[in-house]
C-alpha positions as CSV (number, residue, x, y, z in Angstrom):
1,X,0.0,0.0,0.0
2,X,1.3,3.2,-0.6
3,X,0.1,6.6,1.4
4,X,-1.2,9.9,0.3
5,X,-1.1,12.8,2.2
6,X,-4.2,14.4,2.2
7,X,-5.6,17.8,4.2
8,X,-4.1,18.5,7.6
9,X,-3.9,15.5,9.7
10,X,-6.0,12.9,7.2
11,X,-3.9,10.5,5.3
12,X,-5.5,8.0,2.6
13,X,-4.0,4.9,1.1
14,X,-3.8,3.5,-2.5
15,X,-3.1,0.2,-3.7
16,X,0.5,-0.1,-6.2
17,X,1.3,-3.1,-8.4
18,X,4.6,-5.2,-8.0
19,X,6.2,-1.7,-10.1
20,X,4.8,0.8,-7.6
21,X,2.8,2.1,-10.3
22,X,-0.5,3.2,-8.7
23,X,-3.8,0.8,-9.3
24,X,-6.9,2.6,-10.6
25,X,-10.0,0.9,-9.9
26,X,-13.5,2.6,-11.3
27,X,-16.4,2.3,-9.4
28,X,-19.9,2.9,-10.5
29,X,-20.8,6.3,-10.3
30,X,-22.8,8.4,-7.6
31,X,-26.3,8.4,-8.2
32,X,-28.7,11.0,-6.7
33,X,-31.7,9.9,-5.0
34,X,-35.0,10.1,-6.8
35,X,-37.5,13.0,-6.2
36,X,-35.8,16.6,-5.4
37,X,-33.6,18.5,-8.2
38,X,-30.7,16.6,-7.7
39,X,-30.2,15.5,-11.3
40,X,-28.9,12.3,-12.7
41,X,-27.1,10.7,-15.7
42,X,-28.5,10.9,-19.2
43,X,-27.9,9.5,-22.9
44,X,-30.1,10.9,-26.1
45,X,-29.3,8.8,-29.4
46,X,-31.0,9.5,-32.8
47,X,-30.3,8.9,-36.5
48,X,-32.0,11.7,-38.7
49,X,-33.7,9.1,-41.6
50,X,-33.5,11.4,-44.0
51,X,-30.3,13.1,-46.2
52,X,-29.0,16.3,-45.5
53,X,-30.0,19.0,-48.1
54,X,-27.5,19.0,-50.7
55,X,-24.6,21.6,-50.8
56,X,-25.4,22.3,-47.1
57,X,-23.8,26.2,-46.6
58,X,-21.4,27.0,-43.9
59,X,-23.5,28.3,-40.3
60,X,-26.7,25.6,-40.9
61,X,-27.2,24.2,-37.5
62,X,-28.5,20.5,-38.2
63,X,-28.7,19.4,-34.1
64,X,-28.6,21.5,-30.9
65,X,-29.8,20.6,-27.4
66,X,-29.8,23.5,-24.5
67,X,-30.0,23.3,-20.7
68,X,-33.6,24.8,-19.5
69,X,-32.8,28.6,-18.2
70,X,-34.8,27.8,-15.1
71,X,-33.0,24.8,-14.1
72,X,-30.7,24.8,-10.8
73,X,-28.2,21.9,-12.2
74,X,-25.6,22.7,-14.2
75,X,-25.0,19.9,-17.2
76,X,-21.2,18.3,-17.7
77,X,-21.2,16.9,-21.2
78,X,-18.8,13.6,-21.1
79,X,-19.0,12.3,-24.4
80,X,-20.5,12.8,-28.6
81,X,-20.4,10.2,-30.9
82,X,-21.4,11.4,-34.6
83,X,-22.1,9.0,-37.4
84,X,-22.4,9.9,-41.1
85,X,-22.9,8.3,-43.9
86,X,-23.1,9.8,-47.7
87,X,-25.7,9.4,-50.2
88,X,-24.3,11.4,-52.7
89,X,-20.8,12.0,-53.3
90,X,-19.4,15.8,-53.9
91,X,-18.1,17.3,-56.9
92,X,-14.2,16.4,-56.7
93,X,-11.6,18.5,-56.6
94,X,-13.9,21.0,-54.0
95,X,-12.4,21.6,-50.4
96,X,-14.2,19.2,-48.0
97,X,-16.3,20.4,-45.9
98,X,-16.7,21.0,-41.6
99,X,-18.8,20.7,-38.9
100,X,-18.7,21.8,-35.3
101,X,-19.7,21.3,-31.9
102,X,-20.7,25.1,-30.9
103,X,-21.8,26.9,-27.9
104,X,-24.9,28.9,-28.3
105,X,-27.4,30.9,-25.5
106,X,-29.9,33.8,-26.0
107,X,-33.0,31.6,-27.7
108,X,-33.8,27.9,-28.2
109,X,-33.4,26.8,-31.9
110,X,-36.4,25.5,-33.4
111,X,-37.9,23.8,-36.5
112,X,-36.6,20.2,-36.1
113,X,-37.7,17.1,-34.5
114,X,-37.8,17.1,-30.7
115,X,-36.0,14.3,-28.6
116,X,-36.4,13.4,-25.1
117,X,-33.2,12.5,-23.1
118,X,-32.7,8.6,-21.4
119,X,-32.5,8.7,-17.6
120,X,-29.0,6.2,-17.6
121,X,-31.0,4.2,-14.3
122,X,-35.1,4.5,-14.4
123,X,-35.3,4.0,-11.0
124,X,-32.4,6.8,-9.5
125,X,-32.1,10.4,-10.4
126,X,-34.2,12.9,-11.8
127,X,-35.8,14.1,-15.0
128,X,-33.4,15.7,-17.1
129,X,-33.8,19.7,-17.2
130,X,-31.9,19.2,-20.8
131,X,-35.5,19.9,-22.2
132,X,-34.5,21.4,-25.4
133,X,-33.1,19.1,-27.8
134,X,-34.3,18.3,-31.5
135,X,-32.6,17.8,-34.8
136,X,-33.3,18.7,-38.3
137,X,-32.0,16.8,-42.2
138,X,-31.6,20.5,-43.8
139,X,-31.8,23.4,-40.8
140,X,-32.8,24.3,-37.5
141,X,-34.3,28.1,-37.5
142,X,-32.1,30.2,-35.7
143,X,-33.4,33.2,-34.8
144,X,-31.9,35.7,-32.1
145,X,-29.9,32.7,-31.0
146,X,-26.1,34.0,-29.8
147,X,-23.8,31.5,-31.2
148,X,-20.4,31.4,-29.1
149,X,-17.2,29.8,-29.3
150,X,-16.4,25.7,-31.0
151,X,-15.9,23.1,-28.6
152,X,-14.4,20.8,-31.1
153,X,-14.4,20.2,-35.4
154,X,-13.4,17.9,-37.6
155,X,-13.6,17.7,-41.1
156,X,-16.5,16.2,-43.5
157,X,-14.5,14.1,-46.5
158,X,-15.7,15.1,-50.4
159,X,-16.0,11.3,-50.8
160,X,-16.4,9.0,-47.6
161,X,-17.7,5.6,-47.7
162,X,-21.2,5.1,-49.0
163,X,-24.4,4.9,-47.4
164,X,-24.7,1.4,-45.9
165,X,-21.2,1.0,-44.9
166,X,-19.3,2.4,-41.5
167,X,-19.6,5.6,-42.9
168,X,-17.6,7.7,-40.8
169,X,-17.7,7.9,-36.9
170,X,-16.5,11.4,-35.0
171,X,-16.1,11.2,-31.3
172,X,-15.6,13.9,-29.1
173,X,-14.4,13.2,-25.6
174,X,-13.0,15.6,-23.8
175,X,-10.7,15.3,-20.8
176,X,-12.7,17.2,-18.9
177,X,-16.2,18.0,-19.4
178,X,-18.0,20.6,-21.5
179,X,-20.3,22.3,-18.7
180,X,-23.7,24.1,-19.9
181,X,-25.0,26.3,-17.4
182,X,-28.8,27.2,-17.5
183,X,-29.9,28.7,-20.7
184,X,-26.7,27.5,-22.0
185,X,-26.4,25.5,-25.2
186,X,-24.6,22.5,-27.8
187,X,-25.4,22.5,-30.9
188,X,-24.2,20.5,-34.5
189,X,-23.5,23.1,-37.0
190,X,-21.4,23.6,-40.5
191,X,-18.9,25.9,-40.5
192,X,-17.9,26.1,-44.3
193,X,-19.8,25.2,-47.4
194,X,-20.2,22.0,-47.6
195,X,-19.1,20.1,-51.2
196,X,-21.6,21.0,-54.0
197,X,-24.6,18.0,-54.9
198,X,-23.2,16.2,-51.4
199,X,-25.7,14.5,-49.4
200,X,-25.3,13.2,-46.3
201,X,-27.5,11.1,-43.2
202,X,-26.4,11.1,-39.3
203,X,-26.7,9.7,-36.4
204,X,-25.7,11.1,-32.6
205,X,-25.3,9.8,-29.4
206,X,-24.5,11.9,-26.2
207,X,-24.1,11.5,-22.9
208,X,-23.9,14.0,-19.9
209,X,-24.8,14.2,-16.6
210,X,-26.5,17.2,-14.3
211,X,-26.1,18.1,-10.6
């Protein structure tokens, strides 16, 4: 066993291996109790079933989900995992296009097909106050929303494999977590022109957690 000092006269202990290197053992994670506004941990998956408009332009927000401004939690946004697939290839020789995870406030997007979040237990934890969240094939409307800094990008291939294959998977975790305070938003968003005649689908999957 080896000994960490901790805060004034408490001392804790953690197990090393036969290298002294230290053992890190995960546990499950600390669940609020039901009722109250404690909050929880949540999931929301979705693949849109139809393709993207073709020769989407640079700002068209496709997916966005924002924290309720009268909540009292703050959300911590662990992990995104974004599938897409093409349907029709781009023009070659064009500069592939990007998209964005972006930070938004002022007004709730709207327009697109509303989701409702997965408590990660049904029987601990709240209802998530993440009561915003929809997504759209060609764009959400947008109106006097604030759009503010990107989280995280990555680049959308002219040509990527075709619909029915992997496609191509994006997945954003961050070593610490994105936190949303109340009113505060996440949203999926190009930030160039995308390749002309390309069509896309996708699917996303996120997980967070609120306190």
């Amino acid at each position: 066993m080896a000994e960490i000092v901790g805060i004034g006269n408490q001392f804790y202990q953690a197990e090393v291996d036969s290298n002294y290197a230290l053992k890190v053992v995960y546990g499950t994670p600390t669940w609020p109790a039901s009722g109250g506004t404690s909050g929880g941990h949540y999931s929301v998956s979705f693949g849109v079933s139809a393709v993207t408009a073709a020769s989407l332009a640079a700002n068209t927000t496709l997916m966005s989900m924002r924290l309720s401004t009268g909540s009292s939690r703050k959300a911590y946004i662990e992990k995104i995992r974004v599938n897409l697939a093409v349907s029709t290839q781009g023009s070659s020789g064009l500069v592939c296009g990007a998209l964005a995870l972006q930070r938004f406030s002022g007004a709730t997007p709207t327009g697109g097909t509303s989701r409702t979040p997965n408590r990660m237990s049904e029987i601990s934890g709240n209802t998530s106050d993440m009561t915003d969240i929809m997504d759209s094939n060609a764009a959400l409307t947008v109106t006097s929303v604030d759009f503010g800094t990107v989280v995280a990008a990555t680049l959308v291939p002219i040509n990527f494999p075709m619909n029915g294959s992997s496609g191509m998977d994006w997945v954003f975790e961050p070593p610490i977590p994105v936190v949303l305070n109340p009113g505060d938003g996440l949203c999926l968003r190009t930030q160039t022109d995308m390749p002309a005649t390309q069509t896309w689908l996708y699917s996303y999957s996120i997980y967070w957690s609120e306190e």
